[in-house]
C-alpha positions in Angstrom: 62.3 -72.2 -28.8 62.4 -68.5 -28.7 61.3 -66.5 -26.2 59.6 -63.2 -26.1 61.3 -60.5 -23.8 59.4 -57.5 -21.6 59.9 -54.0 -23.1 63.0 -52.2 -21.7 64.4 -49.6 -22.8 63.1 -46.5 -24.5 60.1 -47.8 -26.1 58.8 -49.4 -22.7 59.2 -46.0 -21.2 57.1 -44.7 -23.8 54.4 -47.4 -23.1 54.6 -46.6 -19.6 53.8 -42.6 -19.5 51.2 -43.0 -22.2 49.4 -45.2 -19.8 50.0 -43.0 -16.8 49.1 -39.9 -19.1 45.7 -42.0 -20.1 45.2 -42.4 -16.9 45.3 -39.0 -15.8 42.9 -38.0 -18.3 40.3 -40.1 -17.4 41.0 -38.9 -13.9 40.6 -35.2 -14.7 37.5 -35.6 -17.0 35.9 -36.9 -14.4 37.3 -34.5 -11.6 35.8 -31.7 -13.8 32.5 -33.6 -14.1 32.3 -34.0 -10.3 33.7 -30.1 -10.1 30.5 -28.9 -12.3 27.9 -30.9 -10.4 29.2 -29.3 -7.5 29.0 -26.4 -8.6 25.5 -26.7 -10.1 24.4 -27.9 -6.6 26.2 -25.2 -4.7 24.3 -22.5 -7.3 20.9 -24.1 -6.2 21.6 -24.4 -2.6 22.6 -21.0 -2.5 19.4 -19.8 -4.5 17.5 -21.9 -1.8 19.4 -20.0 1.1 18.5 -16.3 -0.1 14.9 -16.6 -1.1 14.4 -18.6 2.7 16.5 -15.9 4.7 15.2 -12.9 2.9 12.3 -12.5 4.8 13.7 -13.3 7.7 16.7 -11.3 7.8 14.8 -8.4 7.5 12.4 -8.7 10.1 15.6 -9.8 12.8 17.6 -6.7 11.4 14.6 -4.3 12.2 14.1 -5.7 15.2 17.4 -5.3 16.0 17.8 -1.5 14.9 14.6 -0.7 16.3 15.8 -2.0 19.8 19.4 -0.6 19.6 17.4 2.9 19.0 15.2 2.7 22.0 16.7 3.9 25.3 17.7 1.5 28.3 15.4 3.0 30.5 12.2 2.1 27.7 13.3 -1.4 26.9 13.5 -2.3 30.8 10.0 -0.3 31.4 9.0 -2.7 28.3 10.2 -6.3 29.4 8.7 -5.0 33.2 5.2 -5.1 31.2 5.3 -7.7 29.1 6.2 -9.9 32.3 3.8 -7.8 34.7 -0.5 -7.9 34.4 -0.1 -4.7 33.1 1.0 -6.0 29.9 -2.1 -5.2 28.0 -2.1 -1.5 28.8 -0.9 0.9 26.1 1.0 4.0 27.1 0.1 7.5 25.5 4.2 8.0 24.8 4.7 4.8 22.9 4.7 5.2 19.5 6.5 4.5 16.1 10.2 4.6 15.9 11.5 5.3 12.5 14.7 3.8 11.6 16.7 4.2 7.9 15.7 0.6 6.0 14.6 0.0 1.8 11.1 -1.4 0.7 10.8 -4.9 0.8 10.4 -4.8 -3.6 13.5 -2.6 -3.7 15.7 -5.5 -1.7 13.9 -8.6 -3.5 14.5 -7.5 -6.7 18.5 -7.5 -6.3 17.6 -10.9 -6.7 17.2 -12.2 -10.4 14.5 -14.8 -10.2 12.1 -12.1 -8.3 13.1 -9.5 -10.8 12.3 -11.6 -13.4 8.4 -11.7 -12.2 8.7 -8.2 -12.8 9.8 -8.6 -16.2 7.0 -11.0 -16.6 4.6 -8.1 -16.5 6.2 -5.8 -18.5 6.0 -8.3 -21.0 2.6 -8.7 -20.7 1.5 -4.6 -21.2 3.9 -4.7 -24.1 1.3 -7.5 -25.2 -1.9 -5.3 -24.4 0.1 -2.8 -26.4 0.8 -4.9 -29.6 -3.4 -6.6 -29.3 -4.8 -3.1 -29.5 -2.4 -1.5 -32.1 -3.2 -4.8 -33.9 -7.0 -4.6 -33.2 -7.3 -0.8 -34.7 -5.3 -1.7 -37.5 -7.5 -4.5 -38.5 -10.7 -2.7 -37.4 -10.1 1.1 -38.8 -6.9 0.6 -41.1 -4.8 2.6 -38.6 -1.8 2.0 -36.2 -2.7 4.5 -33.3 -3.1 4.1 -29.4 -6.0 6.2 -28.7 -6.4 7.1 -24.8 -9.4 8.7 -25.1 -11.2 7.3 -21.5 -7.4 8.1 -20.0 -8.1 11.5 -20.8 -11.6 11.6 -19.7 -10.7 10.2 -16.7 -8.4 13.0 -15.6 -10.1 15.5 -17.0 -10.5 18.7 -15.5 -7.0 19.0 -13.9 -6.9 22.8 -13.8 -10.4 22.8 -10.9 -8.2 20.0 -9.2 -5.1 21.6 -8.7 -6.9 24.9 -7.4 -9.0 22.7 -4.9 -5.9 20.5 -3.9 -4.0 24.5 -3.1 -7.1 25.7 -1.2 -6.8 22.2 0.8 -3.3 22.3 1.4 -2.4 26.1 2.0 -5.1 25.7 4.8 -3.6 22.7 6.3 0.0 24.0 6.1 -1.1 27.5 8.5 -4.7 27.0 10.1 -3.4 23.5 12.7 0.1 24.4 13.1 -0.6 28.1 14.2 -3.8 26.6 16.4 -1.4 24.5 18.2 1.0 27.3 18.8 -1.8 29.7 19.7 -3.0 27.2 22.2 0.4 26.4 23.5 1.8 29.8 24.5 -1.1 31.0 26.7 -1.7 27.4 28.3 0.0 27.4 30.8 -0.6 30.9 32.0 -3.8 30.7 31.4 -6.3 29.7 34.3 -8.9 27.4 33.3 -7.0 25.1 30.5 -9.8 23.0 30.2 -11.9 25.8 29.0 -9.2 27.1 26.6 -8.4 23.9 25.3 -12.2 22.8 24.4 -12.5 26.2 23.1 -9.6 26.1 20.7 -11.0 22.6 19.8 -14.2 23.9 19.0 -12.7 25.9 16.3 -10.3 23.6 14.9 -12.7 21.7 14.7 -15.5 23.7 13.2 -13.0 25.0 10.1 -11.6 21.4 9.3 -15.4 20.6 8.9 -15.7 23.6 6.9 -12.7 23.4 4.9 -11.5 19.8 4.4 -14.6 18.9 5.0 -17.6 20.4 3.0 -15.0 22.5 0.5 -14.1 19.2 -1.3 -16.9 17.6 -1.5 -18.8 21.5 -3.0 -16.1 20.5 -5.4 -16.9 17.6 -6.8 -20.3 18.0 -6.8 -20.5 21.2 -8.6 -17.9 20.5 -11.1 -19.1 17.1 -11.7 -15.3 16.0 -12.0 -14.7 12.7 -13.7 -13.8 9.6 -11.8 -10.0 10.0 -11.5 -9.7 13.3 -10.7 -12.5 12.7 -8.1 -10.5 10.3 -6.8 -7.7 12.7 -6.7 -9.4 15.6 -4.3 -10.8 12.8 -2.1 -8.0 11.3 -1.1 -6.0 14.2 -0.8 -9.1 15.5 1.8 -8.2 12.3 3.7 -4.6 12.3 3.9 -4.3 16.3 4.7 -7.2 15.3 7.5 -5.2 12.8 8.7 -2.0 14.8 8.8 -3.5 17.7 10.3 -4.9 15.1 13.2 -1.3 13.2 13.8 0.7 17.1 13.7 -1.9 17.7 17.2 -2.1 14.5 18.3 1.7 14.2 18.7 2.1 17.9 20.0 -0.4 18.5 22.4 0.1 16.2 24.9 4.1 16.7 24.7 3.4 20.7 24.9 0.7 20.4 27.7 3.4 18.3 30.2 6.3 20.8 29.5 6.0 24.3 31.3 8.8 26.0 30.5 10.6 27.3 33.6 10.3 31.0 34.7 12.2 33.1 31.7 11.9 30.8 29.1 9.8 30.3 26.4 7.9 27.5 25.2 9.4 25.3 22.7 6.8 24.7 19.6 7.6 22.2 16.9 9.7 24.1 13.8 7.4 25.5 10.9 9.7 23.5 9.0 9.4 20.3 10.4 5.7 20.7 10.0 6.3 21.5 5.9 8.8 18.4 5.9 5.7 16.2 6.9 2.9 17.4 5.1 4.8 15.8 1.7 7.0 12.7 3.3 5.5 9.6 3.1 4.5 8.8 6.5 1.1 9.8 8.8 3.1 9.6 12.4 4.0 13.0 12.8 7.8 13.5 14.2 10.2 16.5 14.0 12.8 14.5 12.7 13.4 11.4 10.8 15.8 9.4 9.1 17.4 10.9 6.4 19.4 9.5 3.3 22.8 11.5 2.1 21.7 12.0 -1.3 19.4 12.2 -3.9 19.4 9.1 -6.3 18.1 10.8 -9.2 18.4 7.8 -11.7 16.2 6.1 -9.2 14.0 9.1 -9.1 13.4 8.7 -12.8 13.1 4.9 -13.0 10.7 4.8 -10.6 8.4 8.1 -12.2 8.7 5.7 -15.3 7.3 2.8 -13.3 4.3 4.7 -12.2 3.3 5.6 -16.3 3.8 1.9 -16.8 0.9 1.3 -13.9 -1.2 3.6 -15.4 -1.1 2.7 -18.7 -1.2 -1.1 -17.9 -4.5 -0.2 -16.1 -6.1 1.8 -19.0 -5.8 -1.2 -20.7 -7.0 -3.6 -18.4 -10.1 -1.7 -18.2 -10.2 -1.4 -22.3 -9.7 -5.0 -23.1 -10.8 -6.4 -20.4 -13.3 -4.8 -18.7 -15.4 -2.7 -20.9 -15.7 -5.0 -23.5 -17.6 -7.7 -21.0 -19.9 -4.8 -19.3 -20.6 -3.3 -22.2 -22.0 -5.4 -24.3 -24.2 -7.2 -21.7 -27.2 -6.5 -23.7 -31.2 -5.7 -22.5 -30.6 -8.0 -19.4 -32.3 -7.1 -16.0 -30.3 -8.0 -12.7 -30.1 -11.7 -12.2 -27.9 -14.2 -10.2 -26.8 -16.1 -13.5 -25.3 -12.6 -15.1 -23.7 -11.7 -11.6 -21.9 -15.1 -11.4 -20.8 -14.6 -14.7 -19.7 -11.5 -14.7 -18.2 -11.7 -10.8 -15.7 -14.2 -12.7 -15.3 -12.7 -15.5 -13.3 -9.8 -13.1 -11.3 -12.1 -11.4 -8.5 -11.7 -13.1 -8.7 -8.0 -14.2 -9.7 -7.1 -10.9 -6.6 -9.1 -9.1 -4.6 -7.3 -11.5 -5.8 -4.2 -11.0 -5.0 -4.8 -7.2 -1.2 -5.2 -8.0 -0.9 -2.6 -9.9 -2.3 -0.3 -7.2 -0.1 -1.8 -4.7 3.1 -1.2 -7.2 2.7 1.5 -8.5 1.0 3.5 -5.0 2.2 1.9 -2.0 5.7 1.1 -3.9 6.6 3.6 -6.4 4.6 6.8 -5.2 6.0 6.5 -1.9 9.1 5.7 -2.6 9.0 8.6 -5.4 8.7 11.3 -2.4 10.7 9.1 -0.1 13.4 9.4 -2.5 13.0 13.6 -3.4 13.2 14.1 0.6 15.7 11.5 1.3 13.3 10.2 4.0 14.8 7.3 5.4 12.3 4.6 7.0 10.9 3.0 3.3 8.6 0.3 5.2 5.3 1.0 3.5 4.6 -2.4 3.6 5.3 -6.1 4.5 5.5 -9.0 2.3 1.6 -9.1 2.5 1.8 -11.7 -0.1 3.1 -14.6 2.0 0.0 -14.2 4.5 -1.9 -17.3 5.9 -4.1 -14.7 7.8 -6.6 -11.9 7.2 -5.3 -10.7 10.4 -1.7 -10.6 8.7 -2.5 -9.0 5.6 -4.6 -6.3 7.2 -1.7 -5.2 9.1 1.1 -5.8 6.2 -0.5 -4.6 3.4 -0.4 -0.7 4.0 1.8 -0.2 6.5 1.1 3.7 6.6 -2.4 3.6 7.3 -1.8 0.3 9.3 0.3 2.6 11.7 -1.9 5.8 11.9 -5.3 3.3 13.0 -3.0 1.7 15.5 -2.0 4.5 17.1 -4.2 6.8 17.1 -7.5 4.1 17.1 -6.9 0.9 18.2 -4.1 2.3 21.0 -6.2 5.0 22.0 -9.3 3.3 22.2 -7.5 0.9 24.9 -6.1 3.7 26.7 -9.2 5.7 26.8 -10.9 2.2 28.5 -8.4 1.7 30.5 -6.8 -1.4 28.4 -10.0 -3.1 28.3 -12.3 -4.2 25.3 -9.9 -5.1 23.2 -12.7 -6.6 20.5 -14.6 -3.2 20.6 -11.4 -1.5 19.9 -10.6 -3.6 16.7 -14.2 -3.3 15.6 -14.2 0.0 16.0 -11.0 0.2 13.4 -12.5 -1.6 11.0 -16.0 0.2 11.3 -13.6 3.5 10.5 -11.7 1.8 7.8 -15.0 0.4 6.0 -16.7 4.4 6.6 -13.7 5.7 5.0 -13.3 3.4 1.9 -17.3 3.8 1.3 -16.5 7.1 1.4 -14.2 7.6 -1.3 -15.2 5.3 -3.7 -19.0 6.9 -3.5 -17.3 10.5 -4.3 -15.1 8.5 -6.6 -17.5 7.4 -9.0 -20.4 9.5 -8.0 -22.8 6.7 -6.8 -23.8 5.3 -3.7 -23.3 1.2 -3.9 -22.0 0.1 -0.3 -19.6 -2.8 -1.7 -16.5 -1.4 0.1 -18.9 -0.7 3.6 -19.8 -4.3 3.7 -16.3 -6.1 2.4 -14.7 -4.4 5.3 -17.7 -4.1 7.9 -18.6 -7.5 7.5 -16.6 -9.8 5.4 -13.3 -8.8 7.4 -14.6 -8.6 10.4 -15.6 -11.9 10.4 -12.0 -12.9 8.6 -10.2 -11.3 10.8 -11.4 -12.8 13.9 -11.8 -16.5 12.0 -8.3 -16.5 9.7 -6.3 -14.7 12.9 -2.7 -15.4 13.4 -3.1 -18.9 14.8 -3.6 -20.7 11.3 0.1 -20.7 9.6 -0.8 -23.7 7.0 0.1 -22.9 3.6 -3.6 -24.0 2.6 -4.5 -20.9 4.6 -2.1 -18.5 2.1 -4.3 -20.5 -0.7 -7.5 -19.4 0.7 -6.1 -15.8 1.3 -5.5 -15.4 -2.3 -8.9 -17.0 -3.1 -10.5 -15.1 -1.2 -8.2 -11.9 -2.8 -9.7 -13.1 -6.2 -13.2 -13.2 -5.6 -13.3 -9.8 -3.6 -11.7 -8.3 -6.4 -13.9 -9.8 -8.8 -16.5 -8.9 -6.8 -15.3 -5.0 -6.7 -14.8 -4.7 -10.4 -18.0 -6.5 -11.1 -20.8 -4.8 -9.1 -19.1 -0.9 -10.2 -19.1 -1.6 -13.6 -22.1 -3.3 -13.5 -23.5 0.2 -11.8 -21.4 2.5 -13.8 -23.3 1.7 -17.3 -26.5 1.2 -15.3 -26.5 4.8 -14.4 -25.6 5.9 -17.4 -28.5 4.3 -19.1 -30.8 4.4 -16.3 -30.0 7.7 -14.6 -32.3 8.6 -11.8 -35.8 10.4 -12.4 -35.8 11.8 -8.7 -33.8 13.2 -6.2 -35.6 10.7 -2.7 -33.5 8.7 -0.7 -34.3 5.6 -1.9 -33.8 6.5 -5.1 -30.6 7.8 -4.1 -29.4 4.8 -1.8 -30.8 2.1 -4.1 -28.2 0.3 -7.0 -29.5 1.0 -10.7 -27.8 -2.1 -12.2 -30.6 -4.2 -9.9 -33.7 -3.3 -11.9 -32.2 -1.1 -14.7 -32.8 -2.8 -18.4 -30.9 -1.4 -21.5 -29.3 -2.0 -24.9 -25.8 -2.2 -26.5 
């Protein structure tokens, strides 16, 4: 019976590495397929890492740059009070420290999945863009943007710019040469108290004068549209709060250093003074942190940005708002058209808050941060991610936060001898509603107290309520609710007046009639 033998030779050699090589195969397919899964999960893991760590990196690394800054002697006098029941008392020489750091956007975009929010609403004004070029084409044949309510908006530039030189040129030589005045005959002179309240008297009597009264002659007599209203208001504000943190910061410093016998007294530079009536800061110092160079390609992406906020708000208003307000109809004041309308605004009016963020607290600043290489580009904190009131107050405009700190809430306690803490933070936000009422009444030309009462009241009550304690993510929920309906609220109630004085203008000039809302009794038609 024959008998079947193994393989040998050369053809069972062959058998063998084809096997082996089979083998192999299988064995780096399915390395390669572990190899890719690991790499997918190290890609996710390390998208994980950087949006975690972002936020906190950047709070430890200004901590830490703002400590290695501050002199031995300060940090031990600091840790003494913290541990001491002298804690709560503020000293007059603490104050801001500037150090050189990037805006929280400029870092967070450098990540792709951030910037592609961004891109997100580009995409969106390109589609306001394409619905009205569509909507005139269907409507009057025609593919044209019109701007027309842009235009009348900032209209009368030229009375603008002549008002903004007369407020500026005065700031720029009437504070700066008071403070120097006062300084060189101080201390010779023998009743300081006397000189100093009579200086102050003065000062004070021409800001009233000046960036007081002048702007608002102004806007009265010119009857200057909304924007450009806007525009010599809050420049009145900023060059009053300049002028007050250039003396604030001086005067004490030059009224505790009497110059020896044979020297003179050392005044802050003109220059310096220049330098920060145009940087983006309200903390007066006579020198900051200062970048190389000029990045001009940021310069011109960043000018571009600001036209994209302005346009994307024309056209928020256009399609979104004016339409709705509008068109009302003969409807008095009633609760069913306010809740309709107060949620009809949500949206535009949440919008509308973003793009004033981004395009002011963002690009503006960061505009003139960049032209004068200024440094410290903290303007504001990732407000976004609060679970507070408390928190997004102090985040959201970090350099108005700093200037009512300072120079209100840190005063305040020093002037009371660190007590009334309460009375001091009320008295912030009774400044901070005053102010607000204040320019949006010059703004639009009406008095309708919505700002007074969503700062006066409504956060007041949040801020004390919603305080730092609660750090639930339902609490960052309710934030942003509470974000949409005040904005809703904002938009609905001005636009609401806006046409309602247009159609109902006032027959008299009493105070009532003055003080009292047209859009609550005012009937008219389309």
């Amino acid at each position: 019976m024959a008998t079947t033998k193994p393989p040998n030779g050369l053809g069972h050699q062959k058998h063998i590495k084809a096997v082996q090589s089979n083998d192999a195969g299988s064995q780096t397919d399915a390395q390669g397929d572990e190899l890719r899964e690991l790499q997918s999960h190290i890609q996710k893991v390390k998208v994980k890492v950087l949006e975690e760590i972002q936020g906190q990196l950047n709070v430890l690394l200004d901590k830490a740059l703002t400590e290695s800054l501050q002199p031995l002697t300060q940090r031990t006098a600091a840790n003494e009070k913290t541990n001491s029941h002298t804690s709560r008392s503020h000293r007059m020489e603490d104050g801001k420290v500037f150090i050189q750091r990037a805006s929280l956007l400029d870092e967070l975009f450098e990540i792709n999945h951030i910037r592609t929010i961004y891109h997100m609403f580009v995409a969106v004004l390109l589609v306001f863009c394409i619905s009205t070029l569509a909507v005139d084409y269907i409507d009057q044949g025609r593919l044209v943007l019109e701007f027309d309510l842009l235009f009348y908006a900032f209209g009368e530039l030229g009375v603008v710019t002549w008002a903004w030189g007369w407020m500026f040129v005065y700031t720029l030589v009437v504070p700066y040469n008071a403070v120097t005045l006062w300084g060189t005959v101080y201390h010779a002179s023998g009743s300081k108290l006397g000189l100093s309240i009579g200086i102050g008297l003065v000062l004070a009597a021409m800001q009233a004068c000046v960036l007081g009264l002048f702007p608002v002659y102004v806007v009265v007599h010119y009857q200057l549209p909304p924007a450009s209203r806007f525009i010599v208001t809050l420049e009145q504000i900023r060059f009053v709060m300049k002028s007050y943190s250039f003396i604030r910061e001086t005067v004490p410093v030059i009224s505790r250093s009497e110059p020896r016998q044979g020297e003179t007294q050392r005044f802050p530079t003109f220059s310096s003074y220049l330098y920060f009536l145009f940087c983006p800061t309200l903390i007066y110092r006579e020198s900051y942190p200062r970048n190389p160079v000029i990045r001009w390609d940021y310069v011109r992406s960043t000018a571009a940005m600001i036209l994209g906020c302005l346009f994307y708000s024309y056209f928020i208003m256009v399609r979104l708002c004016v339409p709705v307000f509008r068109n009302e109809g003969s409807k008095p004041f009633s609760k069913r058209t306010l809740v309709l309308a107060l949620f009809n605004s949500s949206l535009p009016g949440i919008m509308i808050l973003l793009l004033a963020f981004f395009a002011f607290l963002h690009c503006w600043l960061n505009l003139f941060g960049e032209l004068l290489r200024f440094g410290d580009r903290m303007f504001y904190k990732d407000w976004w991610n609060s679970a507070s009131f408390a928190n997004y107050y102090r985040t959201w405009n970090v350099v108005v936060h700093d200037w009512l700190y300072y120079y209100g809430y840190r005063d305040f306690l020093w002037l009371s001898n660190g007590r009334f803490r309460s009375a001091a933070m009320l008295s912030v936000f009774l400044v901070s509603a005053v102010v607000h009422e204040y320019a949006f009444t010059m703004g639009f030309g009406f008095f309708y107290p919505v700002m007074f009462c969503l700062f006066a009241v409504f956060g007041v009550i949040f801020n004390f309520t919603l305080n730092d304690k609660r750090q639930s993510p339902l609490c960052n929920i309710f934030m942003w609710t509470g974000l949409f309906i005040g904005q809703g609220v904002q938009v609905c109630l001005y636009c609401q007046e806006w046409y309602a004085q247009i159609h109902c203008p006032r027959t008299g000039n009493g105070f009532w009639e003055l003080v009292t809302p047209r859009s609550w009794s005012c009937n008219y038609s389309t």
